[in-house]
Backbone as a printed PyTorch tensor [residue, N CA C, xyz], in Angstrom:
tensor([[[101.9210,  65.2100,  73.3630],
         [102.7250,  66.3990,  73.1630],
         [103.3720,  66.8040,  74.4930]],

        [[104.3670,  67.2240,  74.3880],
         [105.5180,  67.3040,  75.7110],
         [104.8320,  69.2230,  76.1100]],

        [[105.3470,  69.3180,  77.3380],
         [105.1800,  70.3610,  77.8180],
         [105.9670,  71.3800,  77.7160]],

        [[107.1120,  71.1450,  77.1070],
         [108.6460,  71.6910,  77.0460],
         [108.1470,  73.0540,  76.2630]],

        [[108.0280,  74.5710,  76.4970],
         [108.3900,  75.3620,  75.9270],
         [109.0970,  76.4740,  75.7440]],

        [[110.5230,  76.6680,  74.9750],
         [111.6650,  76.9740,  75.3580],
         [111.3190,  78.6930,  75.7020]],

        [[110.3030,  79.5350,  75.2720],
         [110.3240,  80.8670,  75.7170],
         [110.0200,  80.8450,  77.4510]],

        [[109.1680,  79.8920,  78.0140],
         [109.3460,  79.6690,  79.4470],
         [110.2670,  79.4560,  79.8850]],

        [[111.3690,  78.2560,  79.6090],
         [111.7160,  77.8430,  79.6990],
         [113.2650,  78.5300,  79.9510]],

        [[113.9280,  79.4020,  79.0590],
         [114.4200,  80.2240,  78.8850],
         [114.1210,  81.3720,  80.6740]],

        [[112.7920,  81.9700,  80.0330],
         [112.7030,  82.9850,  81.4060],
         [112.6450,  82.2030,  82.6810]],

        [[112.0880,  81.0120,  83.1500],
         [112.7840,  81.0420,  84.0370],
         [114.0170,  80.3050,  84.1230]],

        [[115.2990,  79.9810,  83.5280],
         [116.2760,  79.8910,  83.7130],
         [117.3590,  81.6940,  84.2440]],

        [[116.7410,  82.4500,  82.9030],
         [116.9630,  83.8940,  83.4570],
         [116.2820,  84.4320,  84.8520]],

        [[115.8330,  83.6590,  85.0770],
         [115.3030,  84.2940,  87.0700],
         [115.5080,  83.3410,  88.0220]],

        [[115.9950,  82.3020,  87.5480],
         [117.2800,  81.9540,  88.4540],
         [118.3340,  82.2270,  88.8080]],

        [[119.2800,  82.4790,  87.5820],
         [120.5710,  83.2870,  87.3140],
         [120.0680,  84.2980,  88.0310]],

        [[119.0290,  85.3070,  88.0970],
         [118.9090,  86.7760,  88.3770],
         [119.1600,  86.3090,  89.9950]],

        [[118.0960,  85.7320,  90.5390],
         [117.9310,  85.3680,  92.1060],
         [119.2950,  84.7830,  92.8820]],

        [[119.9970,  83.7740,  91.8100],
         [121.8400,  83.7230,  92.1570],
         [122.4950,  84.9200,  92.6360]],

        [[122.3750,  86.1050,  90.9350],
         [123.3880,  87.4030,  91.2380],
         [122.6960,  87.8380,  92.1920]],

        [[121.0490,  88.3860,  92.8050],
         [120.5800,  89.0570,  93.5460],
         [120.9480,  88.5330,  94.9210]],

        [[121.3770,  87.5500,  95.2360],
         [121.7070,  87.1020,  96.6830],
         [123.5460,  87.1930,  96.8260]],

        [[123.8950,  86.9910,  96.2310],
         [125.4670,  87.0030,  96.0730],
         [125.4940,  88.5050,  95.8910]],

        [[125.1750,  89.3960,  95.5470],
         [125.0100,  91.1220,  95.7410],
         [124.5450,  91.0160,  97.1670]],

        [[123.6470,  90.3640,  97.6170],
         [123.4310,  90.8980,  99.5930],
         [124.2870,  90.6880, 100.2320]],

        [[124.7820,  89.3170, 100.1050],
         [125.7910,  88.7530, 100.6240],
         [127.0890,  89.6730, 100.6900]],

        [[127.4160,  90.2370,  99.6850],
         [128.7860,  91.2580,  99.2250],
         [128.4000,  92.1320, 100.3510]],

        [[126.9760,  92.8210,  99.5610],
         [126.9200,  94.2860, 101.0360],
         [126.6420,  93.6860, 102.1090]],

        [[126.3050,  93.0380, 102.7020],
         [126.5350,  92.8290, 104.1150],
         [127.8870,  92.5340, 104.3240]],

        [[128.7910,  91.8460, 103.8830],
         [129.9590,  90.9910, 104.9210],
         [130.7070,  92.8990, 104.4880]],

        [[130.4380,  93.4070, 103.8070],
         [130.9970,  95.3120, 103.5120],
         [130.4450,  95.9650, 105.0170]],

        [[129.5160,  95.7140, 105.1350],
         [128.6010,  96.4160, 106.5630],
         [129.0070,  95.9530, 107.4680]],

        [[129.3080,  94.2340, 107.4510],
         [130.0810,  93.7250, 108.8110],
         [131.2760,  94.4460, 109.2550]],

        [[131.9160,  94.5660, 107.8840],
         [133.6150,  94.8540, 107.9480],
         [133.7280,  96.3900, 108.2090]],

        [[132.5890,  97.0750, 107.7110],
         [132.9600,  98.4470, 108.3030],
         [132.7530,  98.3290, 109.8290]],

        [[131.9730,  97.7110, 110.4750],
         [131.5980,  97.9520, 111.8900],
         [132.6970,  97.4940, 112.3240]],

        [[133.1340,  96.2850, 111.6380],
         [134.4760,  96.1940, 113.0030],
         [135.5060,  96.8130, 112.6070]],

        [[135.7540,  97.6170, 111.1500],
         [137.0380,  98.8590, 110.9040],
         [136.8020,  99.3950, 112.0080]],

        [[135.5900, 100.1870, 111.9080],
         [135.3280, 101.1640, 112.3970],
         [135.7610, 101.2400, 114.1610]],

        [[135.1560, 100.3960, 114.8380],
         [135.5890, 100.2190, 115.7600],
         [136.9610,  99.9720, 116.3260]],

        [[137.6920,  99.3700, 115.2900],
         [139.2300,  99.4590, 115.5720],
         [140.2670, 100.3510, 115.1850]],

        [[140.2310, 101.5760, 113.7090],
         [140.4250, 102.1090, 113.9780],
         [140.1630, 103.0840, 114.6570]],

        [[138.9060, 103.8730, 115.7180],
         [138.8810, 105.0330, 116.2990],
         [139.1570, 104.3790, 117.7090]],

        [[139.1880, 103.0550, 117.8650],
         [140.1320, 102.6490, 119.3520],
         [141.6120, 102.8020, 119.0010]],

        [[142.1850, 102.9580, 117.6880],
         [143.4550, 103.2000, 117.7270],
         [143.6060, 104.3250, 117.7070]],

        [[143.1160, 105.5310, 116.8650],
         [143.3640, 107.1680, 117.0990],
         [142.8720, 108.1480, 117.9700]],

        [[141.8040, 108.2220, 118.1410],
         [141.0770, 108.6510, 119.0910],
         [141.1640, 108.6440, 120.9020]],

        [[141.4320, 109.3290, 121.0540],
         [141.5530, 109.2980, 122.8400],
         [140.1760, 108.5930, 123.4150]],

        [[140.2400, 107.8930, 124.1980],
         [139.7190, 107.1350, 125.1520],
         [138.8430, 108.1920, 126.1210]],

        [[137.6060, 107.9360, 125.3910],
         [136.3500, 108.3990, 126.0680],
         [135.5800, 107.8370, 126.5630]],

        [[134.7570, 108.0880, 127.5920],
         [133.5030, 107.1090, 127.7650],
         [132.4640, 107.3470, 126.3640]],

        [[131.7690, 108.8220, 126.6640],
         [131.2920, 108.8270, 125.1540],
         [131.4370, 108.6740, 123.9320]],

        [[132.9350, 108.9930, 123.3640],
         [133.1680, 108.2460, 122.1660],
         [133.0960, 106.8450, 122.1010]],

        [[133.7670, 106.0230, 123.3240],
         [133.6960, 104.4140, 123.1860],
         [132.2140, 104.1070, 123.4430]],

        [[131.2980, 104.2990, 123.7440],
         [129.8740, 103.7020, 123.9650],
         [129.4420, 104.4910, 122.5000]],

        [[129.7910, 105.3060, 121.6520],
         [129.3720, 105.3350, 120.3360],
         [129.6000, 104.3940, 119.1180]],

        [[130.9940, 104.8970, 119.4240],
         [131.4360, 103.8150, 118.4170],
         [131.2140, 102.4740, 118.7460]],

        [[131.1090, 102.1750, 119.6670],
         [130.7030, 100.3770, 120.0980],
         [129.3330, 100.4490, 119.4050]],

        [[128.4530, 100.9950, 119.8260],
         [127.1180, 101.2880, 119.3790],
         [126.7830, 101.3250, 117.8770]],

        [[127.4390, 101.9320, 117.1790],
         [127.4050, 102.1230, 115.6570],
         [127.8760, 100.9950, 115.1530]],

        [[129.0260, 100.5010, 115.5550],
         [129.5260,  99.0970, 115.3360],
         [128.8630,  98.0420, 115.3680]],

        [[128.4990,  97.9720, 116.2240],
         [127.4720,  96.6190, 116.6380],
         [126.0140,  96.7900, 115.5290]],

        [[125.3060,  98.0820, 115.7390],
         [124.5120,  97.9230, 114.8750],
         [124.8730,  97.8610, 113.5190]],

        [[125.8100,  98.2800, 112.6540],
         [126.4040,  97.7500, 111.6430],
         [126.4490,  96.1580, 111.4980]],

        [[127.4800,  95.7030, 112.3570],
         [127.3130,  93.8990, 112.4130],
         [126.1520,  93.8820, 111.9650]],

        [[125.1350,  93.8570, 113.0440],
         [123.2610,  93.5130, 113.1010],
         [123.2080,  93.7140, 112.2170]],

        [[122.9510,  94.7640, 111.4900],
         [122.2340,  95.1980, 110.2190],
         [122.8920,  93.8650, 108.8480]],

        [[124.0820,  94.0550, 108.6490],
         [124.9040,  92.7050, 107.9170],
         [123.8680,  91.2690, 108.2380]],

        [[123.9310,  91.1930, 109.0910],
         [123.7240,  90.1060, 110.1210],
         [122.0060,  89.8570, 109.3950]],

        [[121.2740,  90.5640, 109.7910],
         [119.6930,  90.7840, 109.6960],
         [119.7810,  90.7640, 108.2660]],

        [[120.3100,  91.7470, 107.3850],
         [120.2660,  92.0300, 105.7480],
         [120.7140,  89.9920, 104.9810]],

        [[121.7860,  89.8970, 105.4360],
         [121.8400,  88.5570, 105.0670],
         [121.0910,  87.2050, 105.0350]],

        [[120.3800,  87.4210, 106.4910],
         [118.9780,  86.7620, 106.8220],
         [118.0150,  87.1240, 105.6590]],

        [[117.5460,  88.1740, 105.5720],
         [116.4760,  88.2460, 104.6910],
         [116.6090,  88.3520, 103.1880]],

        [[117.9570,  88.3320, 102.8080],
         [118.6010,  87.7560, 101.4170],
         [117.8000,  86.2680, 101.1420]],

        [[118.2820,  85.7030, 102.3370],
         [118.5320,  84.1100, 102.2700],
         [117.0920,  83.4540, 102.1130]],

        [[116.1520,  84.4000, 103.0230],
         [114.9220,  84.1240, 102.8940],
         [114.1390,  84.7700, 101.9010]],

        [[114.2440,  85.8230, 100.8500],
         [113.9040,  86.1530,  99.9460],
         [114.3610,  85.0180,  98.9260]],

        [[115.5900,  84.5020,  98.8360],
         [115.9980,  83.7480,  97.4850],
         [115.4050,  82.3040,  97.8410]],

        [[114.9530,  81.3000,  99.0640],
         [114.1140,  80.5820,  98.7210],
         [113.1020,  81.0040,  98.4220]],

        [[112.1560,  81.9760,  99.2690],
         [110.8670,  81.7990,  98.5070],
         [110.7290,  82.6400,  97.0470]],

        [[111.6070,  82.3100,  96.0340],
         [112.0950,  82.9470,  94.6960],
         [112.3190,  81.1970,  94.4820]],

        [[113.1710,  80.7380,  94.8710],
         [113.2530,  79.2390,  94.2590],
         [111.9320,  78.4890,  94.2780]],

        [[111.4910,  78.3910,  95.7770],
         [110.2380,  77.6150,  95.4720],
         [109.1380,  78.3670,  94.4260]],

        [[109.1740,  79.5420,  94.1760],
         [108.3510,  80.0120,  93.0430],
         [108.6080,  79.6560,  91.4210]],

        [[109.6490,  79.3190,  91.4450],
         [110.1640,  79.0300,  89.7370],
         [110.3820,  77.1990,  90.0350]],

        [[110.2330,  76.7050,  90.8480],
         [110.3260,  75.2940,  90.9610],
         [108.9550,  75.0640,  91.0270]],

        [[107.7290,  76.0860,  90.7760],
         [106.4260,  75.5430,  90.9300],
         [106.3270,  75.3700,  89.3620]],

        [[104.9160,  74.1020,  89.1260],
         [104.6860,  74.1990,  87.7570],
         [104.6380,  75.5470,  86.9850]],

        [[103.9220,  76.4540,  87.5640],
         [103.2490,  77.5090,  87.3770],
         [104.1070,  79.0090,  87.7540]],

        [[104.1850,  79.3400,  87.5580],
         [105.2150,  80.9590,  88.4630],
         [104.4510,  81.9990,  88.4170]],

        [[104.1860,  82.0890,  89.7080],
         [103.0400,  83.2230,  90.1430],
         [103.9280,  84.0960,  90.4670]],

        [[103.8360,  85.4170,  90.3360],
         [104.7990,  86.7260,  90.6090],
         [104.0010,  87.1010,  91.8150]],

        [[104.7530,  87.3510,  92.6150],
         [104.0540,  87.7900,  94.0620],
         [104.9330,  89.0850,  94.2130]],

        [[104.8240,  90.4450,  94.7620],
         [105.3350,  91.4930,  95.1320],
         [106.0280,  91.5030,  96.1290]],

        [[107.4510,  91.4660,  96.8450],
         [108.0450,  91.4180,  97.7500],
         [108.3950,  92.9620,  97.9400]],

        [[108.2290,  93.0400,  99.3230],
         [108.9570,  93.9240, 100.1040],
         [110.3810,  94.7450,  99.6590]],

        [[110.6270,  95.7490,  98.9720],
         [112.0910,  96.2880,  98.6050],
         [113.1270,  95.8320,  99.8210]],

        [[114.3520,  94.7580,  99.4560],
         [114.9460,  94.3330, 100.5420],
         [116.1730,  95.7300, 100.4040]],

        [[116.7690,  96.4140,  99.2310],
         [117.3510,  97.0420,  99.1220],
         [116.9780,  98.6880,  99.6680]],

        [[116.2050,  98.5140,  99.3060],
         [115.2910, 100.2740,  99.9440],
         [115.6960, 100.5680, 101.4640]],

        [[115.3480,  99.3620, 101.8860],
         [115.0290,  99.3070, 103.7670],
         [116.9340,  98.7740, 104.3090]],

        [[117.1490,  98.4820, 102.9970],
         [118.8210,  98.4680, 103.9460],
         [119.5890,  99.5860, 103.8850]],

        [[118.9970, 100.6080, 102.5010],
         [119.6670, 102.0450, 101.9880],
         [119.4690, 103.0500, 103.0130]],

        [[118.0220, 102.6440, 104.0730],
         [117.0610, 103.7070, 104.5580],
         [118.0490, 103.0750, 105.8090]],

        [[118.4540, 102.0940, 106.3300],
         [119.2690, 101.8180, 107.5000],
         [120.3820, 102.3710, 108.2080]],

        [[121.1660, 102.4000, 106.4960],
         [122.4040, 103.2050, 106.3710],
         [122.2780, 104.4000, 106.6450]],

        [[121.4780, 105.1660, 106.3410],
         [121.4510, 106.2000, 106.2470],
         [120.9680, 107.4800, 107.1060]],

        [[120.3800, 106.0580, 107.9590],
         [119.9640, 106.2200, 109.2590],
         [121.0320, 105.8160, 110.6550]],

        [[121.6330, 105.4660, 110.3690],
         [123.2410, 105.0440, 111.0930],
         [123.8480, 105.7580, 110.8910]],

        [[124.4930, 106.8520, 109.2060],
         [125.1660, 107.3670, 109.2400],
         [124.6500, 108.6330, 109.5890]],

        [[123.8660, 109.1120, 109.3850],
         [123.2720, 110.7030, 110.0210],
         [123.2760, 110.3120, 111.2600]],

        [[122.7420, 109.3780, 112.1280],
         [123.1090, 109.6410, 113.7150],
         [124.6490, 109.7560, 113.7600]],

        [[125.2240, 109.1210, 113.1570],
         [126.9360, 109.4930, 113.3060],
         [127.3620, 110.4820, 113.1930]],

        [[126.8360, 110.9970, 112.4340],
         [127.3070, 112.5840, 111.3940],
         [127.2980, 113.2640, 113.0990]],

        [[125.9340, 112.8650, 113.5410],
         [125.0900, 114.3690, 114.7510],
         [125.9880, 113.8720, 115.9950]],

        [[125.9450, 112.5670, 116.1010],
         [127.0300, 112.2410, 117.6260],
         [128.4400, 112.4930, 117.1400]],

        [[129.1100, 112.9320, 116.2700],
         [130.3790, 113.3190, 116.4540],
         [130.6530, 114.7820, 116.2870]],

        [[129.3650, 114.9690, 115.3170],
         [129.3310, 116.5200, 115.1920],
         [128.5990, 117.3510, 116.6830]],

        [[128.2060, 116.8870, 118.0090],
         [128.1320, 116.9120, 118.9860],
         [129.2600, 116.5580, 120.2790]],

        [[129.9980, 115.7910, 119.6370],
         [131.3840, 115.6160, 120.5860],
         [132.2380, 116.9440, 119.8260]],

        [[132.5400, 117.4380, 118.8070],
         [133.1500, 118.4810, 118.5670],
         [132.5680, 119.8710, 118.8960]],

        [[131.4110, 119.7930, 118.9450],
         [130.6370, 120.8650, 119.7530],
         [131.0620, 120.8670, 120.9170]],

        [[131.0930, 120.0890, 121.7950],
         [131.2820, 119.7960, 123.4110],
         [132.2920, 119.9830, 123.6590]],

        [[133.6310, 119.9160, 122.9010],
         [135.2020, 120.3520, 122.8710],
         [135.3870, 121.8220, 124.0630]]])
């Protein structure tokens, strides 16, 4: 008797497909996170008057934007093999991973409130 049974068989084909869209979604928001850091940086070098403190911010926010893209894409890449080698085992053990989305939401959000306070501190300083 063959081993073939299509309700397995089935789910994990559906958590492959899932682990496809789930990495091609990181991929999207990061090269979005890349591209804001370097908007960002080019337009407030085009409007903005030439500060020391504004330019060591915005360089700063920028760059960690890149990183964050940069780092978030890394751990896409390494979440979706060890997701392949789990459904390429005979067996598919569900193991609990780390929220990769949580800790990139909590990044943002942590980049953009320091932004909010360093510009809402250069308009203070006016």
């Amino acid at each position: 008797m063959s081993d073939f049974n299509p309700p397995d068989e089935l789910a994990r084909e559906r958590n492959y497909l899932a682990a496809d869209r789930s990495l091609l979604s990181f991929v999207r928001s990061s090269l979005n996170l890349m591209g804001i850091g370097v908007g960002l940086n080019q337009v407030v070098s085009a409007i903005a008057p030439s500060g020391r403190f504004i330019d060591i911010w915005v360089y700063s926010l920028s760059l960690l934007l890149v990183g964050l893209g940069v780092v978030d894409i890394r751990l896409a890449i390494r979440d979706y093999q060890g997701e392949m080698q789990r459904l390429q085992a005979p067996v598919y053990r569900y193991t609990p991973r780390p929220p990769l989305g949580g800790a990139t939401s909590l990044s943002v959000l942590v980049m953009g409130t320091l932004a909010f306070l360093g510009l809402g501190l250069k308009l203070w300083l006016r």
